[in-house]
mmCIF file of the N, C-alpha and C atoms, coordinates in Angstrom:
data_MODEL
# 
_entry.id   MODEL 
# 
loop_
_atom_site.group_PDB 
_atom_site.id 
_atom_site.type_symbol 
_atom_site.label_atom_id 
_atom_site.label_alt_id 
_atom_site.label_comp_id 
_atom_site.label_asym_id 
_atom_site.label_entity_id 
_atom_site.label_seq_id 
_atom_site.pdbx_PDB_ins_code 
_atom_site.Cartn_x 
_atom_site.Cartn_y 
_atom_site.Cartn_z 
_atom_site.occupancy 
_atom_site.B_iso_or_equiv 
_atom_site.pdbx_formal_charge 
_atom_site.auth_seq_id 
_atom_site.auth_comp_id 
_atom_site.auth_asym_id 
_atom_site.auth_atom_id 
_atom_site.pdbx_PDB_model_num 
ATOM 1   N N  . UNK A 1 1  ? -4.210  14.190  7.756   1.00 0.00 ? 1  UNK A N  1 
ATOM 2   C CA . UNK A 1 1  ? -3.133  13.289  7.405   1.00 0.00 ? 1  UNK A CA 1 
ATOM 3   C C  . UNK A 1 1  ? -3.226  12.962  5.917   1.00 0.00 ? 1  UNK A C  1 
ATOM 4   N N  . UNK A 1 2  ? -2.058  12.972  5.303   1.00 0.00 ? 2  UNK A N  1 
ATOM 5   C CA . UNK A 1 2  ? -1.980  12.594  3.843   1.00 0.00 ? 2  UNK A CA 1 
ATOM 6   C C  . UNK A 1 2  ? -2.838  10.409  3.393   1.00 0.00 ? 2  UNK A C  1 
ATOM 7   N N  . UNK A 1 3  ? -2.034  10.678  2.196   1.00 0.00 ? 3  UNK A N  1 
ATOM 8   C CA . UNK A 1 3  ? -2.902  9.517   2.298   1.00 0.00 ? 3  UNK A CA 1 
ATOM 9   C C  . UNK A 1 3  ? -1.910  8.599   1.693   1.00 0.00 ? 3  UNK A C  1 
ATOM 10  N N  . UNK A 1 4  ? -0.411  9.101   1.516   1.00 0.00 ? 4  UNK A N  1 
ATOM 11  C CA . UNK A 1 4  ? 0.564   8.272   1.487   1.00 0.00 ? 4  UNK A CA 1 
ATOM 12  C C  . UNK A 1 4  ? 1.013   8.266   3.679   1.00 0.00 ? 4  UNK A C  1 
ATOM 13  N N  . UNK A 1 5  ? 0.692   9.165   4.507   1.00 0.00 ? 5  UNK A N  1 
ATOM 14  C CA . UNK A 1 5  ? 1.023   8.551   5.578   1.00 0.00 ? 5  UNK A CA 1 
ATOM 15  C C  . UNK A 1 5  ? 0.397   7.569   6.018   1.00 0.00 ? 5  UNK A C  1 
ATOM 16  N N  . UNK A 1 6  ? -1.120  7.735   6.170   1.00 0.00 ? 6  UNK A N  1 
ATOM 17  C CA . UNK A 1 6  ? -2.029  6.297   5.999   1.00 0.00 ? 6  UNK A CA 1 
ATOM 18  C C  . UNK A 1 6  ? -1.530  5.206   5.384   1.00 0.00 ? 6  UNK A C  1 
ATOM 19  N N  . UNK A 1 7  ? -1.842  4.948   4.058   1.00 0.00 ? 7  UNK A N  1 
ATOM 20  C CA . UNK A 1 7  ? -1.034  3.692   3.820   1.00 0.00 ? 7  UNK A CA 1 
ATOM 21  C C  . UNK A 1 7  ? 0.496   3.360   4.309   1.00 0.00 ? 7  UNK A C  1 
ATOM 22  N N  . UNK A 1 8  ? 1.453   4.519   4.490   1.00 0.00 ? 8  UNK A N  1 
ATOM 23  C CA . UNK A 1 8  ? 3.047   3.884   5.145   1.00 0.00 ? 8  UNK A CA 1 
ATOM 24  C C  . UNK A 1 8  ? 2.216   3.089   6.750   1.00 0.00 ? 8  UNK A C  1 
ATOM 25  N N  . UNK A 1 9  ? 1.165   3.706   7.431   1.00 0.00 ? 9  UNK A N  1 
ATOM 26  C CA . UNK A 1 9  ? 0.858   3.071   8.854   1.00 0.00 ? 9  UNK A CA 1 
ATOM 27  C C  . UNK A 1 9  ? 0.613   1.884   8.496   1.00 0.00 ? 9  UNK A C  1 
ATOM 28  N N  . UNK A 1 10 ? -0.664  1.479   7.557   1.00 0.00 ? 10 UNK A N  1 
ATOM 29  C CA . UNK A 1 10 ? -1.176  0.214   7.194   1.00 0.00 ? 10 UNK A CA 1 
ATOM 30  C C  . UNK A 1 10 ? -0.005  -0.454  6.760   1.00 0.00 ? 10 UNK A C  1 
ATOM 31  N N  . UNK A 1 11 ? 0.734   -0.553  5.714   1.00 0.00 ? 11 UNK A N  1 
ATOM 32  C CA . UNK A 1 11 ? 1.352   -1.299  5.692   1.00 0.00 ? 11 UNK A CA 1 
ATOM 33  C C  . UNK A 1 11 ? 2.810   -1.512  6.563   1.00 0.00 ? 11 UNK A C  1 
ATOM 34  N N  . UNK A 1 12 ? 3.239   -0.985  7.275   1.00 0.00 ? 12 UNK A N  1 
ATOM 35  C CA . UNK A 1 12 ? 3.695   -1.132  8.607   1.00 0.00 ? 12 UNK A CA 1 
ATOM 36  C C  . UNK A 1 12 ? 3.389   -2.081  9.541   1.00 0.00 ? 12 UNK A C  1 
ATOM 37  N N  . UNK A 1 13 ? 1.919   -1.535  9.946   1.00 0.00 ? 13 UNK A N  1 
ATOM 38  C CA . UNK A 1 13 ? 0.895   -3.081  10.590  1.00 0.00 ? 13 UNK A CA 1 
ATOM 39  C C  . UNK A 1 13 ? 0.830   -4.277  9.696   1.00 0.00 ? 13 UNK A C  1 
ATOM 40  N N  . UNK A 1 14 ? 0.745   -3.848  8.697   1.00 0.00 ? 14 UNK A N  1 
ATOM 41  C CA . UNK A 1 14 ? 0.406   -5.564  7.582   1.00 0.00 ? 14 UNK A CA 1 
ATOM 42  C C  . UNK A 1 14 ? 1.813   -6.196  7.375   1.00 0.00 ? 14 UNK A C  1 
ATOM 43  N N  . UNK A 1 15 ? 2.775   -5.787  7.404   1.00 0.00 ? 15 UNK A N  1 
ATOM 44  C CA . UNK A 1 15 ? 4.453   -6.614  7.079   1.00 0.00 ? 15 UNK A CA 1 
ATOM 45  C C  . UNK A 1 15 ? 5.128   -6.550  8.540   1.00 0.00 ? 15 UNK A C  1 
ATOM 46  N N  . UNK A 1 16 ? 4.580   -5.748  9.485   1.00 0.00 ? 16 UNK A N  1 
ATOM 47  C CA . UNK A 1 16 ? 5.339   -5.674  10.834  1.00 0.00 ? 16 UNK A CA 1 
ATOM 48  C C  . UNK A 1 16 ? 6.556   -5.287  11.042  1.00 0.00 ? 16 UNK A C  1 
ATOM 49  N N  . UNK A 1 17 ? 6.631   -4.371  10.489  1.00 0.00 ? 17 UNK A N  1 
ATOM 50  C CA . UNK A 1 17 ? 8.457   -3.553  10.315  1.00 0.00 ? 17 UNK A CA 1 
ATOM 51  C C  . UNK A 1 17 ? 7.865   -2.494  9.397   1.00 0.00 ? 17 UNK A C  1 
ATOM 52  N N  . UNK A 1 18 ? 8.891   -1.571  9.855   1.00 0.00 ? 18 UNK A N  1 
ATOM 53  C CA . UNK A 1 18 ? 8.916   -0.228  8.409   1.00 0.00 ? 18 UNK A CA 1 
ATOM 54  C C  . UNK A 1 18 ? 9.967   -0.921  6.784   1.00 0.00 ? 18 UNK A C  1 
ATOM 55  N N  . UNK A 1 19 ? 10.591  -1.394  7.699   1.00 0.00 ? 19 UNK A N  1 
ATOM 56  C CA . UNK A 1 19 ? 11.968  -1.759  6.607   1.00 0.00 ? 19 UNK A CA 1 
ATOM 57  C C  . UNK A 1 19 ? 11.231  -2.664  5.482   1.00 0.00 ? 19 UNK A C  1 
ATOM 58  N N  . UNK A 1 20 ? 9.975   -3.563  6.031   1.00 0.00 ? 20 UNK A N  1 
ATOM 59  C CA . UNK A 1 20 ? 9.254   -4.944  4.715   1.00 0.00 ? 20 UNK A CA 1 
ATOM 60  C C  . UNK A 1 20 ? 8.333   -3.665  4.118   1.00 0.00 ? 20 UNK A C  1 
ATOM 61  N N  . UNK A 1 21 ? 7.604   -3.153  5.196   1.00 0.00 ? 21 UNK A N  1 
ATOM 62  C CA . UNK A 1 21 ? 6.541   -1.841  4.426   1.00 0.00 ? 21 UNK A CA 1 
ATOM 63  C C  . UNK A 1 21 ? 7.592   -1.213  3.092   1.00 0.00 ? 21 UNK A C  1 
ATOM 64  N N  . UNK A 1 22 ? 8.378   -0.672  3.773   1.00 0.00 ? 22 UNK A N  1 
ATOM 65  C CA . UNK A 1 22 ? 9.081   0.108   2.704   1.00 0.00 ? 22 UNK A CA 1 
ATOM 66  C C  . UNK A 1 22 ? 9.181   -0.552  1.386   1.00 0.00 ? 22 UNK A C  1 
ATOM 67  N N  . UNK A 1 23 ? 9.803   -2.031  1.648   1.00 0.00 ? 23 UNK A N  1 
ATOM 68  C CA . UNK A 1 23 ? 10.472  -2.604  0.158   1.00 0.00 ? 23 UNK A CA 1 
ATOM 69  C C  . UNK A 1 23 ? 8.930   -2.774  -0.685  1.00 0.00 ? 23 UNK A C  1 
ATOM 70  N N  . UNK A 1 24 ? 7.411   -3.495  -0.042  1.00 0.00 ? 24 UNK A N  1 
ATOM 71  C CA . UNK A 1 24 ? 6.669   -3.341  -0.677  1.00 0.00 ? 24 UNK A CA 1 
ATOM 72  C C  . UNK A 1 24 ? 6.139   -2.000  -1.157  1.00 0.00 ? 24 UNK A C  1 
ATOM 73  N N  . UNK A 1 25 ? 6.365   -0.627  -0.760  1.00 0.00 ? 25 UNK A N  1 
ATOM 74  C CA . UNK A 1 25 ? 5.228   0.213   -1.201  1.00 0.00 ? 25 UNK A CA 1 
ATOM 75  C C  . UNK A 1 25 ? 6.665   1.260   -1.973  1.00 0.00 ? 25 UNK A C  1 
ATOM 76  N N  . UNK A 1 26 ? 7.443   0.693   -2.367  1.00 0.00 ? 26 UNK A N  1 
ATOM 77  C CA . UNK A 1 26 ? 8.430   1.057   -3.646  1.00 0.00 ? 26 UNK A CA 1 
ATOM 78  C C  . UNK A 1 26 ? 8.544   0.419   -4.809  1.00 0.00 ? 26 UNK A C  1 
ATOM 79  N N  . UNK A 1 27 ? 7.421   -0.654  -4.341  1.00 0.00 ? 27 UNK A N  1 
ATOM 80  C CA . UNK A 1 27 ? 7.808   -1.613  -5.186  1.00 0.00 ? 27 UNK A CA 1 
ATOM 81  C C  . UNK A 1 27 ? 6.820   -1.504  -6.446  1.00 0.00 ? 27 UNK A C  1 
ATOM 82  N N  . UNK A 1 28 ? 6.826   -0.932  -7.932  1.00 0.00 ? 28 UNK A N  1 
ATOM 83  C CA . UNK A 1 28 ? 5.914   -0.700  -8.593  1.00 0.00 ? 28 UNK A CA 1 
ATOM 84  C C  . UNK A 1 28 ? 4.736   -2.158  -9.106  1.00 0.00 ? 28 UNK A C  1 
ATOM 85  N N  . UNK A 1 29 ? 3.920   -1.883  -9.288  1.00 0.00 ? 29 UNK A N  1 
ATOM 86  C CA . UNK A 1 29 ? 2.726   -2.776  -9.203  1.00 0.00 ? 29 UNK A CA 1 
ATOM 87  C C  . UNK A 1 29 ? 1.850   -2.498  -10.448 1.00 0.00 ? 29 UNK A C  1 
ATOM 88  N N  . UNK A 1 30 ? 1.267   -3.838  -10.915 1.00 0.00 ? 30 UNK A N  1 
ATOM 89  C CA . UNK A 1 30 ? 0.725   -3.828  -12.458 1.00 0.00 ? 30 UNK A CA 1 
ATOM 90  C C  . UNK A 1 30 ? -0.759  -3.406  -11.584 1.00 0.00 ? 30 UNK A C  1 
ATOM 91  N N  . UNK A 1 31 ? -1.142  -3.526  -10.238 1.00 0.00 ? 31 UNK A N  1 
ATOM 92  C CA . UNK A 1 31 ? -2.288  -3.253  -10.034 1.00 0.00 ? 31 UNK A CA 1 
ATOM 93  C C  . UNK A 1 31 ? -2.559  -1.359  -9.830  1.00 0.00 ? 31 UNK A C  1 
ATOM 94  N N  . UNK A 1 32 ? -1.283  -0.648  -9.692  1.00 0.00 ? 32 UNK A N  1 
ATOM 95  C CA . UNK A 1 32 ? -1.329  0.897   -10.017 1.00 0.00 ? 32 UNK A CA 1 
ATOM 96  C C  . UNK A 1 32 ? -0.285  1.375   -11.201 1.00 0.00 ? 32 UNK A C  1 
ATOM 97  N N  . UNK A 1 33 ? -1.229  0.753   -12.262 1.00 0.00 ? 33 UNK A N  1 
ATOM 98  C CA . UNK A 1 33 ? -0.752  0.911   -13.727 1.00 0.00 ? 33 UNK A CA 1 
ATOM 99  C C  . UNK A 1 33 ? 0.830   1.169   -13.632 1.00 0.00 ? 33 UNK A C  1 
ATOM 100 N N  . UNK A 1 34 ? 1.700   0.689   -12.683 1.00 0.00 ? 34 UNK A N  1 
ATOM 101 C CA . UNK A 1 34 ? 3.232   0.302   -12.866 1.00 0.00 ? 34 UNK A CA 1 
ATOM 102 C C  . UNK A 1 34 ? 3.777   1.119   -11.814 1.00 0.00 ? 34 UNK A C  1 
ATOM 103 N N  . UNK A 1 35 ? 2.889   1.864   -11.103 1.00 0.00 ? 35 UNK A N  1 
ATOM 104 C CA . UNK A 1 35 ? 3.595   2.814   -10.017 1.00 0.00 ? 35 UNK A CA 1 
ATOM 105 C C  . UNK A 1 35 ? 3.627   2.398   -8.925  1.00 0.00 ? 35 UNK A C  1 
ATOM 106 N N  . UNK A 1 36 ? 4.206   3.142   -8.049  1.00 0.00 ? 36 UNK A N  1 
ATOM 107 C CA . UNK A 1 36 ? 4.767   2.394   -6.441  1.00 0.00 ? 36 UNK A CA 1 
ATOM 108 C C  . UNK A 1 36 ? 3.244   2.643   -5.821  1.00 0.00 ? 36 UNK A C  1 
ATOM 109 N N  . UNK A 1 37 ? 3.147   2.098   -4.808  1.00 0.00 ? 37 UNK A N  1 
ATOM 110 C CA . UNK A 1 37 ? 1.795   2.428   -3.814  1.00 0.00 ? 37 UNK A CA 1 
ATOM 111 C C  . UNK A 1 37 ? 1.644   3.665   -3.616  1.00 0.00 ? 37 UNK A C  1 
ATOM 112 N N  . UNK A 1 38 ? 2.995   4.351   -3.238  1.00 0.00 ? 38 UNK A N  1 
ATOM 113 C CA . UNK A 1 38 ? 3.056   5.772   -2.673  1.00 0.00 ? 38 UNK A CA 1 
ATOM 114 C C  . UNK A 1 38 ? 3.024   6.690   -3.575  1.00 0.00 ? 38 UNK A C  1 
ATOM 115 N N  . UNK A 1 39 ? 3.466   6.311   -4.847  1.00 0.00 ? 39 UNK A N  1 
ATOM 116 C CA . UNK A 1 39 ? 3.038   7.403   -6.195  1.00 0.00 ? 39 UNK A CA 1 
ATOM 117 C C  . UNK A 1 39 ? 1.952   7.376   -6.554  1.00 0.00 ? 39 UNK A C  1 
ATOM 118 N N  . UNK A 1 40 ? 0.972   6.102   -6.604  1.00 0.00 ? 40 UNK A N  1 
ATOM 119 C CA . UNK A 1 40 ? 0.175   5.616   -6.859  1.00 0.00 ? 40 UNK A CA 1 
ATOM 120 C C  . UNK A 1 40 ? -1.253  6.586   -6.250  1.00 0.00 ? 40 UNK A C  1 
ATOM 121 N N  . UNK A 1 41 ? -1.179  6.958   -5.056  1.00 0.00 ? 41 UNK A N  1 
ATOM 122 C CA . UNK A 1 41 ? -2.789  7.036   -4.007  1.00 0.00 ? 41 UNK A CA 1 
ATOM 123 C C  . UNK A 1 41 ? -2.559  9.114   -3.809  1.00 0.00 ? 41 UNK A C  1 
ATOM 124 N N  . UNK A 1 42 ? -3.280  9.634   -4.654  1.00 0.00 ? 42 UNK A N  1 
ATOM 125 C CA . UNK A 1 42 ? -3.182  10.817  -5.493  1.00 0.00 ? 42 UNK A CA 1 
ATOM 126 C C  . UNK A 1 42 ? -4.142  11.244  -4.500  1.00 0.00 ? 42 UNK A C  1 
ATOM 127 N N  . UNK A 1 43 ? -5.691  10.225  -4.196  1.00 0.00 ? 43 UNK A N  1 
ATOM 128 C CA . UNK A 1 43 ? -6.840  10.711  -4.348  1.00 0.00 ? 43 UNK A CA 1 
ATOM 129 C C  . UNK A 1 43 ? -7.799  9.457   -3.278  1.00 0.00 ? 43 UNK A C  1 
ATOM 130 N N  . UNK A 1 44 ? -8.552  10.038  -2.951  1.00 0.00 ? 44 UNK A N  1 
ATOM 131 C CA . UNK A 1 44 ? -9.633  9.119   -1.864  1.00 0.00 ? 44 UNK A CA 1 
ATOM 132 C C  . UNK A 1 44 ? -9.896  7.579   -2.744  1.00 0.00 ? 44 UNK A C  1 
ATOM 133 N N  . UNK A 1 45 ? -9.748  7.861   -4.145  1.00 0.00 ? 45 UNK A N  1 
ATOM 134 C CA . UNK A 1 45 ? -10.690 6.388   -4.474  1.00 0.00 ? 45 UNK A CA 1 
ATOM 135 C C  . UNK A 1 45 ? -9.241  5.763   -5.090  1.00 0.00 ? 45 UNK A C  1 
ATOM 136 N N  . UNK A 1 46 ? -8.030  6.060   -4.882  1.00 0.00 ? 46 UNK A N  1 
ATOM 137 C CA . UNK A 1 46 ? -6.311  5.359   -5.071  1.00 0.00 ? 46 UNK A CA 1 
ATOM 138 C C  . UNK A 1 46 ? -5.821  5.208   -4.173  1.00 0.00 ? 46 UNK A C  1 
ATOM 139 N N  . UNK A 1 47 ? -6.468  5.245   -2.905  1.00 0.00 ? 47 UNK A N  1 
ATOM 140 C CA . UNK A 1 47 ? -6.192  5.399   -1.377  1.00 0.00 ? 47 UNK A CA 1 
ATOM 141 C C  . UNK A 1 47 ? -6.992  4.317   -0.787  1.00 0.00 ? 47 UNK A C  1 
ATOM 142 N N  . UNK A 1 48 ? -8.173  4.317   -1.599  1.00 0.00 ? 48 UNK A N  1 
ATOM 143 C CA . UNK A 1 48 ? -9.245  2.759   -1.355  1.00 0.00 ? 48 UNK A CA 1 
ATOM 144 C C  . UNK A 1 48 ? -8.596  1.578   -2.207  1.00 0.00 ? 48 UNK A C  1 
ATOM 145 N N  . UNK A 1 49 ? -7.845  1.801   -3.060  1.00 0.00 ? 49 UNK A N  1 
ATOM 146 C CA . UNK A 1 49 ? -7.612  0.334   -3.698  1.00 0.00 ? 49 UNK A CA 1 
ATOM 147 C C  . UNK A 1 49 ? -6.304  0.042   -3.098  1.00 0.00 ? 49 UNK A C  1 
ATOM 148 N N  . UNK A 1 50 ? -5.143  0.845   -2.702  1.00 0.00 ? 50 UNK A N  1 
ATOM 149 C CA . UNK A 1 50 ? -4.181  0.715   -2.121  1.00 0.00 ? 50 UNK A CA 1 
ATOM 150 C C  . UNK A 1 50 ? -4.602  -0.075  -0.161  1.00 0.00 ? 50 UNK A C  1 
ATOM 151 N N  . UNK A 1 51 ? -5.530  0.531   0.119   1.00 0.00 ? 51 UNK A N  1 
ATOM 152 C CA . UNK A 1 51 ? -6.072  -0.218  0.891   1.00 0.00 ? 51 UNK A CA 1 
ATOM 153 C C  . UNK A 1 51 ? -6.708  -1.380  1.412   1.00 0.00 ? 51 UNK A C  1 
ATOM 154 N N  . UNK A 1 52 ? -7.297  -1.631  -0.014  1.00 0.00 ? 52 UNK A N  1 
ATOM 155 C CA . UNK A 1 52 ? -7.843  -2.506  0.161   1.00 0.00 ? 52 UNK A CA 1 
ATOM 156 C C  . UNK A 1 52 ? -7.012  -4.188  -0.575  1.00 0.00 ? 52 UNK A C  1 
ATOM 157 N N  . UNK A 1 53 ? -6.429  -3.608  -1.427  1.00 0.00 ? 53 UNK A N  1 
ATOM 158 C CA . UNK A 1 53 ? -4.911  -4.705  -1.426  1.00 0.00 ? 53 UNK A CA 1 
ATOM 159 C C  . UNK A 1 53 ? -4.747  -4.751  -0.592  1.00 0.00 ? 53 UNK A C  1 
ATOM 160 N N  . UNK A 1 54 ? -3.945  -3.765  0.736   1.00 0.00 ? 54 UNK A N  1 
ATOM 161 C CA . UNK A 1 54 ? -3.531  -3.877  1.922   1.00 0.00 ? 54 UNK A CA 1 
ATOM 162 C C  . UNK A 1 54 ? -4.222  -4.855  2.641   1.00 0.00 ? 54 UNK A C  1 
ATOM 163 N N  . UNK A 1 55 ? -5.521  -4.923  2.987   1.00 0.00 ? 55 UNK A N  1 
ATOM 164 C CA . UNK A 1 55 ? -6.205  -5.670  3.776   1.00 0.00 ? 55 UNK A CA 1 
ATOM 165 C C  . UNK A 1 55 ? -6.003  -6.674  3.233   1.00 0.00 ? 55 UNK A C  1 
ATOM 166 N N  . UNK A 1 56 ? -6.643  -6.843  2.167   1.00 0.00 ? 56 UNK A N  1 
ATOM 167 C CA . UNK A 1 56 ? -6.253  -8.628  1.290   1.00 0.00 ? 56 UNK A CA 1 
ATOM 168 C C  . UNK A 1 56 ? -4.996  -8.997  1.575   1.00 0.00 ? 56 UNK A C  1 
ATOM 169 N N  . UNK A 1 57 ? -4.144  -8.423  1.761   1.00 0.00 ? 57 UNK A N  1 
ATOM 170 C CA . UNK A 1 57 ? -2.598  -8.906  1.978   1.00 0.00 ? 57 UNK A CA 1 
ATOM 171 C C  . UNK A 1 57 ? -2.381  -9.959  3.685   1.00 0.00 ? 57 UNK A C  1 
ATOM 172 N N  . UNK A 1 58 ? -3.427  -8.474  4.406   1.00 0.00 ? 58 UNK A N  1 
ATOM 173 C CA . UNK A 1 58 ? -3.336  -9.031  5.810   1.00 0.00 ? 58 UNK A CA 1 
ATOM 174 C C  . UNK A 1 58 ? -3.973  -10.011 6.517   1.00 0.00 ? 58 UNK A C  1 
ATOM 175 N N  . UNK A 1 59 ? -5.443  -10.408 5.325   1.00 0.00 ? 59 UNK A N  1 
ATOM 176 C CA . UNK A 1 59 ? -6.371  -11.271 5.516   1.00 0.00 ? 59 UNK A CA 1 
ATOM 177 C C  . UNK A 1 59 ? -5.648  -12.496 4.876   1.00 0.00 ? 59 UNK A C  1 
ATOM 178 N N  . UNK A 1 60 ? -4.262  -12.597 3.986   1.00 0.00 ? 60 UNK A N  1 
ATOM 179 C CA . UNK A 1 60 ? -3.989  -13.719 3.112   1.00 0.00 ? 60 UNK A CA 1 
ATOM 180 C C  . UNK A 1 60 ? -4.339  -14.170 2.103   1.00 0.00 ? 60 UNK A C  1 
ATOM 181 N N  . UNK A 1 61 ? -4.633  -12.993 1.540   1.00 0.00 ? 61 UNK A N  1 
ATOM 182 C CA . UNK A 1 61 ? -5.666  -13.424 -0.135  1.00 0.00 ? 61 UNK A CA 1 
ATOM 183 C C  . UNK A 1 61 ? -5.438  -12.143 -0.897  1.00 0.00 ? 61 UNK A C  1 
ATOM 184 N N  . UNK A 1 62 ? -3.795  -11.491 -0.788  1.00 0.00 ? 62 UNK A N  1 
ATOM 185 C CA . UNK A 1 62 ? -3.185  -10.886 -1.300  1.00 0.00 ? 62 UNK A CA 1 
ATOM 186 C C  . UNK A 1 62 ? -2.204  -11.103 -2.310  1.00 0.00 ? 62 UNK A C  1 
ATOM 187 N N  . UNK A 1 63 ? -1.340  -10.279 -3.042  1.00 0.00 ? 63 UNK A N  1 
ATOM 188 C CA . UNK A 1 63 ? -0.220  -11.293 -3.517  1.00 0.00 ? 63 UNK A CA 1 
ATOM 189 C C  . UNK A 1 63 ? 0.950   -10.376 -3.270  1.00 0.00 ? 63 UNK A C  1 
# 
């Protein structure tokens, strides 16, 4: 499995809809130097920080 399908699952589970996933992981971010989540996670260790925002998001200590 890619590692933009991984994160579309996670954040799916973390906003609870595809439609909130979507608007966040289009949404470009100063934390992947201005790119969307999904342009963003190239590689195993852009796939860990996209993740691990993710979790912080779902734990509430996201932004």
């Amino acid at each position: 499995m890619k590692f933009e399908e991984l994160i579309q699952r996670q954040a799916e589970r973390v906003f609870g809809s595809k439609a909130k996933a979507d608007v966040w992981l289009t949404h470009p971010r100063v934390e992947f130097g201005g790119l969307t989540a999904l342009k963003y996670v190239r590689n195993e260790a852009e796939y860990l920080k996209v993740k691990a925002l993710l979790d912080r998001i779902d734990h509430g200590y996201g932004c």
